[in-house]
Jmol script that loads the backbone (N, CA, C; Angstrom):
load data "model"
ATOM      1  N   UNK A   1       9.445  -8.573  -6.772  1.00  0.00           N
ATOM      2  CA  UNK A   1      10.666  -8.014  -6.241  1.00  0.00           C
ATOM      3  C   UNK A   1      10.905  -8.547  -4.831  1.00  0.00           C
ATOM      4  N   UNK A   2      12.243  -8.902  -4.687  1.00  0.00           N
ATOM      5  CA  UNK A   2      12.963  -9.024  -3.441  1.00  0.00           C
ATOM      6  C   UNK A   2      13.374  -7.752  -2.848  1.00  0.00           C
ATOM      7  N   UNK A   3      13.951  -8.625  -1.142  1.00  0.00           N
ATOM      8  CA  UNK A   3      14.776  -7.391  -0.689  1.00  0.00           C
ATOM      9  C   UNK A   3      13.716  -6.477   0.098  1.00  0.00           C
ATOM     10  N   UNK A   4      15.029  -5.474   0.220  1.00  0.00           N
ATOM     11  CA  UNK A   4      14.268  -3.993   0.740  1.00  0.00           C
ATOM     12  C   UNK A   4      14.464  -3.010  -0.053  1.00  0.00           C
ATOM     13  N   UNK A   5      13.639  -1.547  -0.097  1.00  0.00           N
ATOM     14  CA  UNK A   5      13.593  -0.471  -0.764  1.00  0.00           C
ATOM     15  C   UNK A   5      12.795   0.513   0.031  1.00  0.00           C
ATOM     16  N   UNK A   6      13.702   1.199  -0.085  1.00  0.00           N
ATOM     17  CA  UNK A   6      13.792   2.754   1.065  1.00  0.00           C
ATOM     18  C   UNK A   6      13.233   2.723   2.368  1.00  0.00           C
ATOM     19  N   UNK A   7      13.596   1.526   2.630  1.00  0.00           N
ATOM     20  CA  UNK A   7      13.130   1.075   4.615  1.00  0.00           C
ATOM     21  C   UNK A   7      12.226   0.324   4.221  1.00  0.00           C
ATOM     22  N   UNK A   8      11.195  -0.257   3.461  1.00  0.00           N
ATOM     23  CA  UNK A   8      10.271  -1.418   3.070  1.00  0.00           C
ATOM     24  C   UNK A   8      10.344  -3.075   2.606  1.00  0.00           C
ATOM     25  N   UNK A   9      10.077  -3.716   2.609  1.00  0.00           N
ATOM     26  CA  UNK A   9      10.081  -5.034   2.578  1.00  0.00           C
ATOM     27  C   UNK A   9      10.411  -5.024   1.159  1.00  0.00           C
ATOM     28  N   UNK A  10       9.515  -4.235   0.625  1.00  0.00           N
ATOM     29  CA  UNK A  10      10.424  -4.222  -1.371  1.00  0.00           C
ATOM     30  C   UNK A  10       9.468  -3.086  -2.051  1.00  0.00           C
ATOM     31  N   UNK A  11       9.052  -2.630  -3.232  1.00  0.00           N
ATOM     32  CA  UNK A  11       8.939  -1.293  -4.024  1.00  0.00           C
ATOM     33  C   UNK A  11       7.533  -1.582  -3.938  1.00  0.00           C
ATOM     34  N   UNK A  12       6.720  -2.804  -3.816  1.00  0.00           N
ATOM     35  CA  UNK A  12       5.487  -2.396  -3.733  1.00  0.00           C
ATOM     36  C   UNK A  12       4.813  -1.955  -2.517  1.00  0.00           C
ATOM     37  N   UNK A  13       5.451  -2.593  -1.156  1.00  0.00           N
ATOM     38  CA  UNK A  13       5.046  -2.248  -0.017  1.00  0.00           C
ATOM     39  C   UNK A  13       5.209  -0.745  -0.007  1.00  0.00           C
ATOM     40  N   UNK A  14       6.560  -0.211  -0.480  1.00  0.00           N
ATOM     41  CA  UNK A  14       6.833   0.885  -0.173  1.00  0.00           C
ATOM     42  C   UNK A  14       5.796   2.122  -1.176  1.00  0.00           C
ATOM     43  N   UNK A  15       5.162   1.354  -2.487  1.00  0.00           N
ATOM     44  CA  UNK A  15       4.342   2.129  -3.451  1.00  0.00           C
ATOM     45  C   UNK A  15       3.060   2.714  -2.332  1.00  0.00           C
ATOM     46  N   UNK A  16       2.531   1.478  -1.805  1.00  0.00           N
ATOM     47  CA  UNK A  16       1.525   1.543  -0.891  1.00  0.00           C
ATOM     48  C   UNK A  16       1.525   2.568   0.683  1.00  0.00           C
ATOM     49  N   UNK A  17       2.676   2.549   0.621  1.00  0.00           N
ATOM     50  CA  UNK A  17       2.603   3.615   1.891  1.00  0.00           C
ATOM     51  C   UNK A  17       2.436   4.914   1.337  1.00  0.00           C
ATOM     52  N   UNK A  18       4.072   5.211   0.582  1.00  0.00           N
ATOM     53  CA  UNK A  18       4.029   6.201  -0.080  1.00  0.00           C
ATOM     54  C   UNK A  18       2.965   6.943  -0.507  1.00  0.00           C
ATOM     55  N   UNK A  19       1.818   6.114  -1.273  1.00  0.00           N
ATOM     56  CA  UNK A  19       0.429   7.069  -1.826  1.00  0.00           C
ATOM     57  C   UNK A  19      -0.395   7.041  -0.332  1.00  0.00           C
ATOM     58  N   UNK A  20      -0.818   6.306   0.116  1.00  0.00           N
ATOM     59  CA  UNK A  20      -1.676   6.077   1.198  1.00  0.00           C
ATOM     60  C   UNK A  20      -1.063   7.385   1.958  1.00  0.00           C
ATOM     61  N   UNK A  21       0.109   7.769   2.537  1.00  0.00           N
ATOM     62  CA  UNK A  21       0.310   8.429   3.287  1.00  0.00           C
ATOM     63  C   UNK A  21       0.662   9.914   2.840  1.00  0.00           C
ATOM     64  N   UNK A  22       0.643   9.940   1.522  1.00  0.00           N
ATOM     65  CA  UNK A  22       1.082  11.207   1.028  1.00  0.00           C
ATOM     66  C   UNK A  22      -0.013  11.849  -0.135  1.00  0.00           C
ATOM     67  N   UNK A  23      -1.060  11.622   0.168  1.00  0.00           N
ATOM     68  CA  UNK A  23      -2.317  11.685  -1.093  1.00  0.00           C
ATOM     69  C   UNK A  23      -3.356  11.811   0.306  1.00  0.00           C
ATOM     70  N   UNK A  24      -3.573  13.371   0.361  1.00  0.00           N
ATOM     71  CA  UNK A  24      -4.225  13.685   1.432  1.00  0.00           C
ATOM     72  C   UNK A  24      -6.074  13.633   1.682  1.00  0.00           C
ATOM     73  N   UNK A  25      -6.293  12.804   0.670  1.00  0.00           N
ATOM     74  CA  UNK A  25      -7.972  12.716   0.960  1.00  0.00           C
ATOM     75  C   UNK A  25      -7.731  10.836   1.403  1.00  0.00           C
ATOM     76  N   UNK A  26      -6.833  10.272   0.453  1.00  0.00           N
ATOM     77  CA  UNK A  26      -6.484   8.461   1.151  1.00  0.00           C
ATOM     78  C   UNK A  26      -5.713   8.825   2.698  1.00  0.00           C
ATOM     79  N   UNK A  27      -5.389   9.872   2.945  1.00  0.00           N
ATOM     80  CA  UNK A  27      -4.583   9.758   4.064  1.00  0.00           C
ATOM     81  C   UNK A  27      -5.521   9.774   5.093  1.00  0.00           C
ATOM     82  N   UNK A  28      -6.623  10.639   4.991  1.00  0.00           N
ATOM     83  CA  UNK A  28      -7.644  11.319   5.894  1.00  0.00           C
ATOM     84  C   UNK A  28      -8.742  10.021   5.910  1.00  0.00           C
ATOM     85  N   UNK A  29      -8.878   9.504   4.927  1.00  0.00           N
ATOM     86  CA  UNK A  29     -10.008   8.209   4.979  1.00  0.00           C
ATOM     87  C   UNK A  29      -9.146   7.294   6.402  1.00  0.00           C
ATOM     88  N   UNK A  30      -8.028   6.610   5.530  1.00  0.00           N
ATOM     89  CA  UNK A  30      -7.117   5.551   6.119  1.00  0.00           C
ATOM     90  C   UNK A  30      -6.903   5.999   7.762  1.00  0.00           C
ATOM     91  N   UNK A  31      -6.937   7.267   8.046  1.00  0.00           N
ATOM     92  CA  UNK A  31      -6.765   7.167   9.522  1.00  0.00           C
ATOM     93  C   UNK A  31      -8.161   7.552  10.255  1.00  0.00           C
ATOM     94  N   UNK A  32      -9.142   7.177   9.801  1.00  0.00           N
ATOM     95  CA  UNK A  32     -10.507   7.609   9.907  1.00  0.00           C
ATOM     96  C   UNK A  32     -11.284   6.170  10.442  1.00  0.00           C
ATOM     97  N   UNK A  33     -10.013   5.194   9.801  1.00  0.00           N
ATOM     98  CA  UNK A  33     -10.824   3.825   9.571  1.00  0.00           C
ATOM     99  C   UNK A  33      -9.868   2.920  10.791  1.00  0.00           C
ATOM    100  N   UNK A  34      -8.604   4.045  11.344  1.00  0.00           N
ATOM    101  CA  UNK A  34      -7.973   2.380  11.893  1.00  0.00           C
ATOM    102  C   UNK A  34      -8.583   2.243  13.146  1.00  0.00           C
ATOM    103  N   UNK A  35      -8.281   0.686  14.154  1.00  0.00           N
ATOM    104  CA  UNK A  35      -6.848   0.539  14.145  1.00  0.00           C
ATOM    105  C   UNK A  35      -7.165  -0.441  12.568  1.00  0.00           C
ATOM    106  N   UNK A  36      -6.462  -1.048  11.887  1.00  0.00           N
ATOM    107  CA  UNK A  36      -5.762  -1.741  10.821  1.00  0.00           C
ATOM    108  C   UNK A  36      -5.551  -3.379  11.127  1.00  0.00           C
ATOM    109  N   UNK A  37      -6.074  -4.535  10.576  1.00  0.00           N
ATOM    110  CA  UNK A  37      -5.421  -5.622  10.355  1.00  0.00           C
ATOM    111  C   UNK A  37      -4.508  -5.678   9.220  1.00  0.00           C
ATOM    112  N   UNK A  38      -3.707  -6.505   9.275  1.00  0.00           N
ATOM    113  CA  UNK A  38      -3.575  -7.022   7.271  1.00  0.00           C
ATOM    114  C   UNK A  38      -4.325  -7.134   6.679  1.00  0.00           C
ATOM    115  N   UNK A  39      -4.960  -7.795   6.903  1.00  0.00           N
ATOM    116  CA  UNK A  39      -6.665  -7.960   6.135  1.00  0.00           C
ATOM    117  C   UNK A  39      -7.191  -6.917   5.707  1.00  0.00           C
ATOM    118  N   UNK A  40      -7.810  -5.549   6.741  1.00  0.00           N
ATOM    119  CA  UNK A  40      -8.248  -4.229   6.937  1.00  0.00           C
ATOM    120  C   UNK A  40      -7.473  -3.819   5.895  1.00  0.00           C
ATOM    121  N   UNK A  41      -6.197  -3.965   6.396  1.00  0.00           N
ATOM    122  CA  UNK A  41      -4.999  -2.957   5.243  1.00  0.00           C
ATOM    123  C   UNK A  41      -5.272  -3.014   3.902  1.00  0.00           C
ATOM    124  N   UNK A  42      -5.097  -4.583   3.080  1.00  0.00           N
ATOM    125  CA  UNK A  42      -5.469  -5.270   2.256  1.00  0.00           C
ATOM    126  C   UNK A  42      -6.983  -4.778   1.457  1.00  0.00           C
ATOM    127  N   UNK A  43      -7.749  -5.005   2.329  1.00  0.00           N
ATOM    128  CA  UNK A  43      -8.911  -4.891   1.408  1.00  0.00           C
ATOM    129  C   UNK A  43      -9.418  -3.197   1.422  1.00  0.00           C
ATOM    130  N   UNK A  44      -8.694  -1.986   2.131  1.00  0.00           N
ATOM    131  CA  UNK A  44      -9.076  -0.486   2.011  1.00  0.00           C
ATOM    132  C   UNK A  44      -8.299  -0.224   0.424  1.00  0.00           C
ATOM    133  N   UNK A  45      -6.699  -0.778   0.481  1.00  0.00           N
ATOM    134  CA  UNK A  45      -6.101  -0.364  -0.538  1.00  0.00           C
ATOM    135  C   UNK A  45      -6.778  -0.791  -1.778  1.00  0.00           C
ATOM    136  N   UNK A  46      -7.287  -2.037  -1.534  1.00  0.00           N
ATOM    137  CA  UNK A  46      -7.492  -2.734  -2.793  1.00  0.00           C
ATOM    138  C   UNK A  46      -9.064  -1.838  -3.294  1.00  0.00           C
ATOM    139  N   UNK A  47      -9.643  -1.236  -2.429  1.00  0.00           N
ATOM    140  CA  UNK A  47     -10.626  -0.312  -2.929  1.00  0.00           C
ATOM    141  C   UNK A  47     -10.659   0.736  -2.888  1.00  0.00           C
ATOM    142  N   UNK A  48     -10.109   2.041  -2.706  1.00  0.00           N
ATOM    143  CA  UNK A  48      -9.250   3.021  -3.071  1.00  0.00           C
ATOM    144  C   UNK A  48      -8.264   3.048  -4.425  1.00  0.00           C
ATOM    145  N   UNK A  49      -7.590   2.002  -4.401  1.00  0.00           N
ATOM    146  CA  UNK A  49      -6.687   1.802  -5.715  1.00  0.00           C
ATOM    147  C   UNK A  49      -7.201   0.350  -6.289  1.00  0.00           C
ATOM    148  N   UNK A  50      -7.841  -0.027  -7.047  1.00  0.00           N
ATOM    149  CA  UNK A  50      -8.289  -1.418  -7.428  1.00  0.00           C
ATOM    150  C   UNK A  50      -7.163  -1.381  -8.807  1.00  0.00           C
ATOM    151  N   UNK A  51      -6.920  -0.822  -9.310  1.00  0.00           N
ATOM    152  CA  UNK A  51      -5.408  -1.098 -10.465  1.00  0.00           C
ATOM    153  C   UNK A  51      -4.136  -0.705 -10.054  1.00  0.00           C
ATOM    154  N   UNK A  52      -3.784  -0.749  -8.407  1.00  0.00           N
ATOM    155  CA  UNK A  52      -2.909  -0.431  -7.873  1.00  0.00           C
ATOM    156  C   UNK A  52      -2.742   1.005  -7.583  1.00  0.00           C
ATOM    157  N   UNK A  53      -1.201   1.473  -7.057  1.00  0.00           N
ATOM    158  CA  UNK A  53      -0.992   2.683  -6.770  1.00  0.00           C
ATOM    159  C   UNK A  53      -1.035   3.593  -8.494  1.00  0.00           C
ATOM    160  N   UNK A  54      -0.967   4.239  -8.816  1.00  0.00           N
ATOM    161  CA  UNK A  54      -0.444   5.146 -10.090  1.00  0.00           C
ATOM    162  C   UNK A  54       0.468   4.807 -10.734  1.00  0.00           C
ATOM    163  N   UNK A  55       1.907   4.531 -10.287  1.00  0.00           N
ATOM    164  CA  UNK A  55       3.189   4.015 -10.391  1.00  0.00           C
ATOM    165  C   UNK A  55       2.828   2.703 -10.689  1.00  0.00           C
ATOM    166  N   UNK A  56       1.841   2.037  -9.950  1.00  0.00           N
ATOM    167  CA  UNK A  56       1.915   0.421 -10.343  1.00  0.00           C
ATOM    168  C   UNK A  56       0.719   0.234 -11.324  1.00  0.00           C
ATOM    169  N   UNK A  57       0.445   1.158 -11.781  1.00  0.00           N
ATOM    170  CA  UNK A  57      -0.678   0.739 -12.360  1.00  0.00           C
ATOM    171  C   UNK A  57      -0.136   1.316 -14.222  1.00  0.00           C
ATOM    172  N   UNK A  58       0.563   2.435 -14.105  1.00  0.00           N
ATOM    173  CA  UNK A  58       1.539   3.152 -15.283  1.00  0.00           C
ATOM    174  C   UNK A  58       2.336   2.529 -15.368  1.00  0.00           C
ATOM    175  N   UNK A  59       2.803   1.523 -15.002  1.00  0.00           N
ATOM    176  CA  UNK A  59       4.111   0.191 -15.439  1.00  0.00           C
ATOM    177  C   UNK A  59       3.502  -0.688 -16.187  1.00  0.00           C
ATOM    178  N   UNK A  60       3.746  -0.786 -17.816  1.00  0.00           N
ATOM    179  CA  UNK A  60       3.576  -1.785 -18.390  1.00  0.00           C
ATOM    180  C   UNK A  60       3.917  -2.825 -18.424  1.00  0.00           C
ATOM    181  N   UNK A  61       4.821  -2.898 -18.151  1.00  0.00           N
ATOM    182  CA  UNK A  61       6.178  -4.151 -18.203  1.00  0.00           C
ATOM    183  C   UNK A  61       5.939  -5.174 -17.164  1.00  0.00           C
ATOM    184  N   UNK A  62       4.625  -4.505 -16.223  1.00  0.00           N
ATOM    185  CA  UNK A  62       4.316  -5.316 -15.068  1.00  0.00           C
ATOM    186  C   UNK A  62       3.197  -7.108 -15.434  1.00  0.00           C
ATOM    187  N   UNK A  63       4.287  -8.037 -15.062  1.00  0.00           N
ATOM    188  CA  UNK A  63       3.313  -8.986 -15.368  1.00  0.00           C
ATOM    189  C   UNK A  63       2.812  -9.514 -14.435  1.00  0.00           C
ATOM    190  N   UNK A  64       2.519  -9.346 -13.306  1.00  0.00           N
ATOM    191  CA  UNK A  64       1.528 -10.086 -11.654  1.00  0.00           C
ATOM    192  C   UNK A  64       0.614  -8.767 -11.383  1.00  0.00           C
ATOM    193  N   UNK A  65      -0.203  -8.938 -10.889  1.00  0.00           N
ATOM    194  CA  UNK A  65      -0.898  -8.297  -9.855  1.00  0.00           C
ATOM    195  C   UNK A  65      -0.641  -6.951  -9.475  1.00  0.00           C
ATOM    196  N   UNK A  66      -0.698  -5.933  -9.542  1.00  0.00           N
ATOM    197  CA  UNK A  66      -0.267  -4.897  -8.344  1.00  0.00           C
ATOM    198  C   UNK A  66      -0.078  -5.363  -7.178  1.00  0.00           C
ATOM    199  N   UNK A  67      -0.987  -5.670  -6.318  1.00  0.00           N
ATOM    200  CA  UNK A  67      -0.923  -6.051  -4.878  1.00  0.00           C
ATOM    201  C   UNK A  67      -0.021  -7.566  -4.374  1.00  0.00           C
ATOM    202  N   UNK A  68       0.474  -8.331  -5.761  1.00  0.00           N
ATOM    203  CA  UNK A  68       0.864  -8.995  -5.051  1.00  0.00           C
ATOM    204  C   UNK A  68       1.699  -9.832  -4.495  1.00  0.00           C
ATOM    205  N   UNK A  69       2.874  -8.770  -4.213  1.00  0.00           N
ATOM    206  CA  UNK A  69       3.518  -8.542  -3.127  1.00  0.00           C
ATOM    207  C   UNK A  69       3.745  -7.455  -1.901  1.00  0.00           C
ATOM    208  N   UNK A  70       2.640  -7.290  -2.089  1.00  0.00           N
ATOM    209  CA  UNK A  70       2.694  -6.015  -0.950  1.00  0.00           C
ATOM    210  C   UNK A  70       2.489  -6.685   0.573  1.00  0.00           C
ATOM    211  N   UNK A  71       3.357  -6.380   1.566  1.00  0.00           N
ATOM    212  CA  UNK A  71       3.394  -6.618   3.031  1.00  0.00           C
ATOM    213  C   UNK A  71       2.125  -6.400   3.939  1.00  0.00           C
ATOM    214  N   UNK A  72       0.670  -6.629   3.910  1.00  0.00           N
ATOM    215  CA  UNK A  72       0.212  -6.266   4.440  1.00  0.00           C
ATOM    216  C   UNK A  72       0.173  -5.863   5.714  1.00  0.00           C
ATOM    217  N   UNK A  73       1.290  -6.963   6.619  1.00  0.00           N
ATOM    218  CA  UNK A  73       1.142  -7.058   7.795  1.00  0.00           C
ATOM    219  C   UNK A  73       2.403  -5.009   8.283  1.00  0.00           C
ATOM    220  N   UNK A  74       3.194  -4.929   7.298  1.00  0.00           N
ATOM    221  CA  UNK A  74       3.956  -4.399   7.218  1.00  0.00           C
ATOM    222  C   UNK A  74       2.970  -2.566   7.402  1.00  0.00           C
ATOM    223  N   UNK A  75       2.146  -2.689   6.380  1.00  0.00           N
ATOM    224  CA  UNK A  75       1.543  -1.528   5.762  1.00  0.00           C
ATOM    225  C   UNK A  75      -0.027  -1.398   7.133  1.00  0.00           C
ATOM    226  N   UNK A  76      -0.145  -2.616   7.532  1.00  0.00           N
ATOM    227  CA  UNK A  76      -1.098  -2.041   9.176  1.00  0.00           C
ATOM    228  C   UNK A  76      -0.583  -1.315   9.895  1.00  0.00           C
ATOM    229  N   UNK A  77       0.655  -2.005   9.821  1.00  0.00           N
ATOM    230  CA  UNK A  77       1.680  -1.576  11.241  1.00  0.00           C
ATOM    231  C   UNK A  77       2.413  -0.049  11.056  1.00  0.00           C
ATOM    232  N   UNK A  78       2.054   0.476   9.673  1.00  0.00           N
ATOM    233  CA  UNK A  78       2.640   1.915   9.152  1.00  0.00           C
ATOM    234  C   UNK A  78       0.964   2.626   9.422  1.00  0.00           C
ATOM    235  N   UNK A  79      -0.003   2.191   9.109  1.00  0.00           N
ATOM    236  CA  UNK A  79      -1.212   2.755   8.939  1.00  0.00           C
ATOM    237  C   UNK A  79      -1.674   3.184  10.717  1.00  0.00           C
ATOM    238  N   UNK A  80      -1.263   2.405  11.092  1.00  0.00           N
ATOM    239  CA  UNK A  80      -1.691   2.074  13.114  1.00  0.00           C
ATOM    240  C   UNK A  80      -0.899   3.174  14.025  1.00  0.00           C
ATOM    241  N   UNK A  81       0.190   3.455  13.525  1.00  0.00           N
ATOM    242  CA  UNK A  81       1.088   4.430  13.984  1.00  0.00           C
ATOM    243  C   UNK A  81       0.860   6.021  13.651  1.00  0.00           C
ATOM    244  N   UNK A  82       1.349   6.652  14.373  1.00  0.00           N
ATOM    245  CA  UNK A  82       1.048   8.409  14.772  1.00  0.00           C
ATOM    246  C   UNK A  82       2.279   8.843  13.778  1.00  0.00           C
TER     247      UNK A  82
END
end "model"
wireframe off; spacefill off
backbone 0.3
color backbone group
């Protein structure tokens, strides 16, 4: 996916905040661990969710990756912030 979706770079960046920030035992890890690179960002999600978010992982129709298009640099810079 292109574009933007609901203030995000596109639906997967925005999958990734969405759970990360609203799934209160990933929320409590993730701010336990910053500050955050892309990298950092990248490799917490990818082990916390290794078949993606729920949403990306319950989409059949999906043929790439979960992760890959997700903004990392995007999802530090949400993780780093108060």
């Amino acid at each position: 996916m292109t574009g933007t979706y609901e203030g995000w770079k596109n639906w997967e960046t925005w999958q990734v905040a969405l759970w990360v920030n609203n799934e209160e035992p990933l929320y409590r890890a993730m701010r336990a661990l910053r500050p955050f690179t892309p990298l950092m960002a990248r490799l917490f999600v990818q082990r916390v969710m290794p078949g993606g978010t729920p949403d990306m992982a319950g989409d059949r129709r999906r043929t790439t990756p979960p992760f890959l298009h997700v903004d990392w640099r995007e999802i530090a810079e949400d993780f780093n912030s108060d």
